[in-house]
C-alpha positions in Angstrom: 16.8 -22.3 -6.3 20.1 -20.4 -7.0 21.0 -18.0 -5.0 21.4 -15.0 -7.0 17.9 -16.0 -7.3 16.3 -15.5 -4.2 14.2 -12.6 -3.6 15.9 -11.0 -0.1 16.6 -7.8 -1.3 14.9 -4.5 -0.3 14.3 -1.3 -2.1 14.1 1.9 0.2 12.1 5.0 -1.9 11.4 8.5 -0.3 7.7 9.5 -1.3 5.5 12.4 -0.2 2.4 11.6 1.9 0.3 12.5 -1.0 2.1 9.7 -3.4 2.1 7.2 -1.0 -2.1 7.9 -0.8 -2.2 7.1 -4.9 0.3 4.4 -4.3 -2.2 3.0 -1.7 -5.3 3.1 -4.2 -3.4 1.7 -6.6 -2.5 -1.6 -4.5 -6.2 -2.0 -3.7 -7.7 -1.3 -7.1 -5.1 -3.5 -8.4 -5.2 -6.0 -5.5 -1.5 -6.6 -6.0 1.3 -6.0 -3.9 3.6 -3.0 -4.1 6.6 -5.1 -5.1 4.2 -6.4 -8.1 3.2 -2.8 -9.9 7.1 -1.4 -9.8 7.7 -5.3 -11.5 4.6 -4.4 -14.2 6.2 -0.6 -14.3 9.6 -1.6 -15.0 8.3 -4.6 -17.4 6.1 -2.3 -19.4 7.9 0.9 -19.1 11.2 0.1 -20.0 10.6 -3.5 -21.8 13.2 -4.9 -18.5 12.9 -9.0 -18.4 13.4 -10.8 -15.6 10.4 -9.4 -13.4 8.0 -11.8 -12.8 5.4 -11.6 -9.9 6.3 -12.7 -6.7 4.0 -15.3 -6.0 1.0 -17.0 -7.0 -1.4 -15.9 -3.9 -1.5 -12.3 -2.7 -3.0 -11.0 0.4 -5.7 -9.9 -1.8 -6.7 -14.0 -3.5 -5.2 -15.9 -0.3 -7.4 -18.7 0.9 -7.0 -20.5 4.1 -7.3 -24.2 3.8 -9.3 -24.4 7.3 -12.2 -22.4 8.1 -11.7 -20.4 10.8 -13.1 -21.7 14.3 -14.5 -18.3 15.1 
């Protein structure tokens, strides 16, 4: 992978507490991460290319390959 590539880079936003409660539905109902729905809202919004998903398993669809011993 090149480097200009890699995903490394962070984006710091200032939101109220009652934004970042709508934010936090919105992640679950979607089960997708945060980094995801601002790719979608960019994507959609203003037609940007370039934004694909992250990756292929979330926290929401990962599956372990062992069972866990507990």
């Amino acid at each position: 992978m090149r480097e200009e590539n890699k995903r490394v880079h962070k984006l710091n936003i200032k939101i109220s507490l009652s934004e970042k409660e709508e934010l936090n539905k919105l992640i679950k109902s979607e089960k997708k991460s945060l980094s995801d729905i601002v790719r979608f809202a960019l994507v959609e919004t203003y037609g940007l290319e370039g934004f694909e998903p992250s990756y292929e398993n979330s926290v929401f669809t990962f599956k372990p390959k062992r069972k866990s011993i507990f």
